[in-house]
Chimera marker file (.cmm) of the C-alpha trace (Angstrom):
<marker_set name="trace">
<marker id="1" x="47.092" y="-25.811" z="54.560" r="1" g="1" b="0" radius="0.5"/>
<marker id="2" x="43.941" y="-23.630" z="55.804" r="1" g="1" b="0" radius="0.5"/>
<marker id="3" x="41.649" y="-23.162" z="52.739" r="1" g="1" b="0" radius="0.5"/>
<marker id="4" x="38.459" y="-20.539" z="52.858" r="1" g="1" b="0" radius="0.5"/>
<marker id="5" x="35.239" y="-22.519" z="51.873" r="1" g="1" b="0" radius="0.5"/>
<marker id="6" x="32.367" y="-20.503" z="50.605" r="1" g="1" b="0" radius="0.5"/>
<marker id="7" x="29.848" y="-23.334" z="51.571" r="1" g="1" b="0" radius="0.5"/>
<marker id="8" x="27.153" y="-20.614" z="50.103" r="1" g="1" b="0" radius="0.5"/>
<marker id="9" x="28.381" y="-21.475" z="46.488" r="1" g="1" b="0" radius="0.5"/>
<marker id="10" x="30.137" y="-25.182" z="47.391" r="1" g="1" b="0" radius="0.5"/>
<marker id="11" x="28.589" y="-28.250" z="45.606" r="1" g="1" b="0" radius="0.5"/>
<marker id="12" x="28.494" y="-31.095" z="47.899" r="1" g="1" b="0" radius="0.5"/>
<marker id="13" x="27.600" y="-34.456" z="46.848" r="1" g="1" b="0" radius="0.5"/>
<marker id="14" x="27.438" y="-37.330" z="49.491" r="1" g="1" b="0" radius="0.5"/>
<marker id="15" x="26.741" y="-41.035" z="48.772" r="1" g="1" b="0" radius="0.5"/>
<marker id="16" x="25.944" y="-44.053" z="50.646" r="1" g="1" b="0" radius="0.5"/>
<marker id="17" x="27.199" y="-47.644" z="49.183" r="1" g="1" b="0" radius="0.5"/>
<marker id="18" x="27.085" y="-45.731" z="45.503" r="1" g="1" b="0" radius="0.5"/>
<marker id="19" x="23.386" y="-44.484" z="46.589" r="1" g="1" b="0" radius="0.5"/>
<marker id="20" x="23.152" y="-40.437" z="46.506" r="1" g="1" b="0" radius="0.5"/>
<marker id="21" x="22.173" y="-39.017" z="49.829" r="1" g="1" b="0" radius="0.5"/>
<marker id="22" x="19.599" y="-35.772" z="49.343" r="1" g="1" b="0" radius="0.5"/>
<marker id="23" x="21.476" y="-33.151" z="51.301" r="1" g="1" b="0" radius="0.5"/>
<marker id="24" x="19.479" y="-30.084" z="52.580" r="1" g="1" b="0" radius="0.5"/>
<marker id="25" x="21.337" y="-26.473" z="52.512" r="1" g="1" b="0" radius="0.5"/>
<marker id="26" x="21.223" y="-24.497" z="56.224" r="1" g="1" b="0" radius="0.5"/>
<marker id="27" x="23.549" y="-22.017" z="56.083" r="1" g="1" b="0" radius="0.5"/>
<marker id="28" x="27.165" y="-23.532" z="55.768" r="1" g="1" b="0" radius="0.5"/>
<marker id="29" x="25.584" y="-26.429" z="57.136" r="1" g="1" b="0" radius="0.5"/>
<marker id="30" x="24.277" y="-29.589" z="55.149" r="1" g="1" b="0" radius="0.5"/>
<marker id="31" x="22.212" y="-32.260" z="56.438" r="1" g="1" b="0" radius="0.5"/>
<marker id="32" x="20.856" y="-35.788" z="54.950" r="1" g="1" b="0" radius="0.5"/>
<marker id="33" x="19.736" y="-38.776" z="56.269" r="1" g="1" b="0" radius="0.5"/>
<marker id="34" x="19.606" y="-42.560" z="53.869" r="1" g="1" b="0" radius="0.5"/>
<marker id="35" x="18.434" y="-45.566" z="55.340" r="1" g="1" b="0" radius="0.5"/>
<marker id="36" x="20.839" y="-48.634" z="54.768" r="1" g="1" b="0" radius="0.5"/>
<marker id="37" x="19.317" y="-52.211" z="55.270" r="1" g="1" b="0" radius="0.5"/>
<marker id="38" x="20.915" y="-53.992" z="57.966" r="1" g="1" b="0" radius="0.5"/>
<marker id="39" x="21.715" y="-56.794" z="55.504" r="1" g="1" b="0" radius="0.5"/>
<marker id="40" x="23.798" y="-54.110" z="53.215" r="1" g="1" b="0" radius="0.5"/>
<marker id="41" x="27.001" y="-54.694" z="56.553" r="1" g="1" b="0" radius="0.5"/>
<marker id="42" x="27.132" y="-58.387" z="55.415" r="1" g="1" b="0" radius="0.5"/>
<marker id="43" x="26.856" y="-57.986" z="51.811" r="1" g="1" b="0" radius="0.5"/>
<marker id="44" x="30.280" y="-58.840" z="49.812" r="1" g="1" b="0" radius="0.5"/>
<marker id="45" x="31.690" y="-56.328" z="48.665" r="1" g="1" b="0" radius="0.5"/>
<marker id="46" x="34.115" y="-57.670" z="45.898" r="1" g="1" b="0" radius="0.5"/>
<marker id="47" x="35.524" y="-60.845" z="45.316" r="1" g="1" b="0" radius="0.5"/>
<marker id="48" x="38.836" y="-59.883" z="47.116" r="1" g="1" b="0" radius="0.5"/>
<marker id="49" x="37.467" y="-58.763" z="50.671" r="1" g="1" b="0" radius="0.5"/>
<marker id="50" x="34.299" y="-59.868" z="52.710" r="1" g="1" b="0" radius="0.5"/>
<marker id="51" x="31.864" y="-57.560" z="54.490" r="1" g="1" b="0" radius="0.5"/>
<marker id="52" x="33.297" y="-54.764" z="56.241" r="1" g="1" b="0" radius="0.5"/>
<marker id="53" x="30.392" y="-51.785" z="56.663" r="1" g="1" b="0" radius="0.5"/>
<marker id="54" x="29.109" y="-49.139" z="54.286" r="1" g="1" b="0" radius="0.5"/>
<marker id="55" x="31.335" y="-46.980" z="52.685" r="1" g="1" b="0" radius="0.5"/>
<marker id="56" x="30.256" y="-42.898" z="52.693" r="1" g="1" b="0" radius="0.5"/>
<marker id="57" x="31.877" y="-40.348" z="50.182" r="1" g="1" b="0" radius="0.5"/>
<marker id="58" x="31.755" y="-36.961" z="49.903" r="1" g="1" b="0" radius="0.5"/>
<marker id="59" x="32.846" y="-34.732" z="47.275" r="1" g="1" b="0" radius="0.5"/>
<marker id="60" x="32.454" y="-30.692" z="47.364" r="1" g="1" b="0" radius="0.5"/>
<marker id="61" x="33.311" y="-28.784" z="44.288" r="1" g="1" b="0" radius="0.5"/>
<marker id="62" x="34.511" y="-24.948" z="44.882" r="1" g="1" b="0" radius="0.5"/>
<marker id="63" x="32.638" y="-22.025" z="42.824" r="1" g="1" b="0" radius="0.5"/>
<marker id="64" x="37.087" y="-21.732" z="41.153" r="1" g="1" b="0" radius="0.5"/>
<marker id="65" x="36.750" y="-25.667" z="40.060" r="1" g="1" b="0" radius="0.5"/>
<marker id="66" x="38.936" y="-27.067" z="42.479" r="1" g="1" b="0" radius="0.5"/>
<marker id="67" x="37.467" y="-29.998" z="44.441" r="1" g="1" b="0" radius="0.5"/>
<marker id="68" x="37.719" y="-32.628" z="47.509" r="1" g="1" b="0" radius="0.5"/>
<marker id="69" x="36.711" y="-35.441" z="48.236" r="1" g="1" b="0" radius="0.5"/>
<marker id="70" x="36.372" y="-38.191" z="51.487" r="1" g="1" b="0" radius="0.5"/>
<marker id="71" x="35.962" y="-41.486" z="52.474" r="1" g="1" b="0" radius="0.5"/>
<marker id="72" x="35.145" y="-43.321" z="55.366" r="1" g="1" b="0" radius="0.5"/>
<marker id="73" x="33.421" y="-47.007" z="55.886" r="1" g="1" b="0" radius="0.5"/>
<marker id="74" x="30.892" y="-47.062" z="58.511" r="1" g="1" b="0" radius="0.5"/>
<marker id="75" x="28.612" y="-49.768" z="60.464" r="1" g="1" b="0" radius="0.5"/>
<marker id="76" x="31.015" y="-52.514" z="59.731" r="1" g="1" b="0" radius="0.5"/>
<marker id="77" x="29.873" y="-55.842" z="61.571" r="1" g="1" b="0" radius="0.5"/>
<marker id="78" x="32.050" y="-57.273" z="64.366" r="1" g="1" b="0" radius="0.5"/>
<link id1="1" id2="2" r="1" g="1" b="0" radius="0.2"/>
<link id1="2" id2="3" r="1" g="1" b="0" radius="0.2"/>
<link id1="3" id2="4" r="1" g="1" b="0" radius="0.2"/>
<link id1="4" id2="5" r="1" g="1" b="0" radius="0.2"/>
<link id1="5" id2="6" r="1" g="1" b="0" radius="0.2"/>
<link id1="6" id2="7" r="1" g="1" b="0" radius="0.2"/>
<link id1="7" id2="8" r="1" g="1" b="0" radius="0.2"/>
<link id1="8" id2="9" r="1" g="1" b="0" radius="0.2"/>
<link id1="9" id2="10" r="1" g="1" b="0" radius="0.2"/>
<link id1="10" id2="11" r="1" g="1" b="0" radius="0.2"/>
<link id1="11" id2="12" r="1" g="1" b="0" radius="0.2"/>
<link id1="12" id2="13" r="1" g="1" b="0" radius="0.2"/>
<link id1="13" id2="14" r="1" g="1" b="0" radius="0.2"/>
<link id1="14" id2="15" r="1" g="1" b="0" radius="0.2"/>
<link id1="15" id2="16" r="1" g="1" b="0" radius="0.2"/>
<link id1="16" id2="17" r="1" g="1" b="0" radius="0.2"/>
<link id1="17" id2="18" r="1" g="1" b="0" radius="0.2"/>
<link id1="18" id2="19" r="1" g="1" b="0" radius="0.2"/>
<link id1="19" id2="20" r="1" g="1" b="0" radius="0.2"/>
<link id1="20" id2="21" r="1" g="1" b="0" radius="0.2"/>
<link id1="21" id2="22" r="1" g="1" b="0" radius="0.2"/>
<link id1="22" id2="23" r="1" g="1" b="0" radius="0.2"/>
<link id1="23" id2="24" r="1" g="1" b="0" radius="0.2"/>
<link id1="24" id2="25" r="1" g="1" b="0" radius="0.2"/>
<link id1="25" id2="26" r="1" g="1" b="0" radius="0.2"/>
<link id1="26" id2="27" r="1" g="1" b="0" radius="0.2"/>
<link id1="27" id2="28" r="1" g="1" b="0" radius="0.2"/>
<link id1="28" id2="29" r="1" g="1" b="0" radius="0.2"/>
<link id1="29" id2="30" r="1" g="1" b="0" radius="0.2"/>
<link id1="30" id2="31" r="1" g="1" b="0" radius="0.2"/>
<link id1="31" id2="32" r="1" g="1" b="0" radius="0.2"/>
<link id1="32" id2="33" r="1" g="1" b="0" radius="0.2"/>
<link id1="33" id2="34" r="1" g="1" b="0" radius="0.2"/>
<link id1="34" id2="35" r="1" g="1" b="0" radius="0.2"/>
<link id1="35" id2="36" r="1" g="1" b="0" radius="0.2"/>
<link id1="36" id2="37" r="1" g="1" b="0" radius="0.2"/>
<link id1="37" id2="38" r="1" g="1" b="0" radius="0.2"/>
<link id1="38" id2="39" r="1" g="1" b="0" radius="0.2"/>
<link id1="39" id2="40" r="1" g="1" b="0" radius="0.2"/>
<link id1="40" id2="41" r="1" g="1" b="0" radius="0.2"/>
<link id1="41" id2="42" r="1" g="1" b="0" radius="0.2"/>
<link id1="42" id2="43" r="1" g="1" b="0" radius="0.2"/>
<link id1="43" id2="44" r="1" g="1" b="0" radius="0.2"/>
<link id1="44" id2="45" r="1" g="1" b="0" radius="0.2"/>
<link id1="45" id2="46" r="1" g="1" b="0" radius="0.2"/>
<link id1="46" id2="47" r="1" g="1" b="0" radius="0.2"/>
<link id1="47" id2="48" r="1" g="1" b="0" radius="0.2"/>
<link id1="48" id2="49" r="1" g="1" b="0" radius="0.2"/>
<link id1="49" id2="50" r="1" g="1" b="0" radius="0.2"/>
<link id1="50" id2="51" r="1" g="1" b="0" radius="0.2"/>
<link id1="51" id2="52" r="1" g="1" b="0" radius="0.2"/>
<link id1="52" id2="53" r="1" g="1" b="0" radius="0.2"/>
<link id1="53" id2="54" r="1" g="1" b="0" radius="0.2"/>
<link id1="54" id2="55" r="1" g="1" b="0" radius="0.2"/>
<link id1="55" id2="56" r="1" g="1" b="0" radius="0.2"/>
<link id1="56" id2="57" r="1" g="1" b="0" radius="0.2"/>
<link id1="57" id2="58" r="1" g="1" b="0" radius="0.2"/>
<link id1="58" id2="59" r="1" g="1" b="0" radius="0.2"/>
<link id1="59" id2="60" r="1" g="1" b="0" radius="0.2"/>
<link id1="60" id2="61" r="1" g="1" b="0" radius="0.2"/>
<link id1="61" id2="62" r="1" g="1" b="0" radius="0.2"/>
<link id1="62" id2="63" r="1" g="1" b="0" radius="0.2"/>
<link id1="63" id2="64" r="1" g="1" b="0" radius="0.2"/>
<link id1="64" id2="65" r="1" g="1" b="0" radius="0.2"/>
<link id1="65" id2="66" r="1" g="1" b="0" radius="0.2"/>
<link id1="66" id2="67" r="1" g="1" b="0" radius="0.2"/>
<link id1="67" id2="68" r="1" g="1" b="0" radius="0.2"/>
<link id1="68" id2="69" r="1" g="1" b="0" radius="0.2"/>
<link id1="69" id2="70" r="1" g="1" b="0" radius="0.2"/>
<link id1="70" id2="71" r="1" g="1" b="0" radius="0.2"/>
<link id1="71" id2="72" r="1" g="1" b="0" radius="0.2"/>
<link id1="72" id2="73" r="1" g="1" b="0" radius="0.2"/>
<link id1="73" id2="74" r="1" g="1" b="0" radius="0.2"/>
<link id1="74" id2="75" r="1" g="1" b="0" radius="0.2"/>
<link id1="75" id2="76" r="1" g="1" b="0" radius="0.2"/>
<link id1="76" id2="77" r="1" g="1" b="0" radius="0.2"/>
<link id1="77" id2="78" r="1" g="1" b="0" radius="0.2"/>
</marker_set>
């Protein structure tokens, strides 16, 4: 399924570890930058499951009200 993004009138919200990232509009582009400790890899993350990286989201919300979201964990320790 193809779907035509208007990234002119798109919310996007990212987070880092729960932490909101400040995202900068250029064009259909958007850019941020968060610093993560280098501790935060080794931290627990719940009692079920050790360390494993940080954990990004993003979320975009269309102009209509339908919205998206994405995961992925990054930085995890070896």
């Amino acid at each position: 399924m193809t779907v035509e993004l208007d990234a002119e009138t798109a919310g996007v919200k990212v987070h880092v570890n729960g932490e909101p990232v400040a995202l900068r509009r250029s064009g259909t582009s958007f850019h941020g930058r968060i610093l993560v400790p280098a501790g935060e890899h080794e931290r627990m993350h719940s009692v079920w499951r050790g360390a494993y990286g940080s954990i990004v989201t993003a979320v975009i919300r269309l102009e209509d009200g339908r919205t998206a979201g994405a995961y992925v964990v990054a930085g995890g320790i070896g």
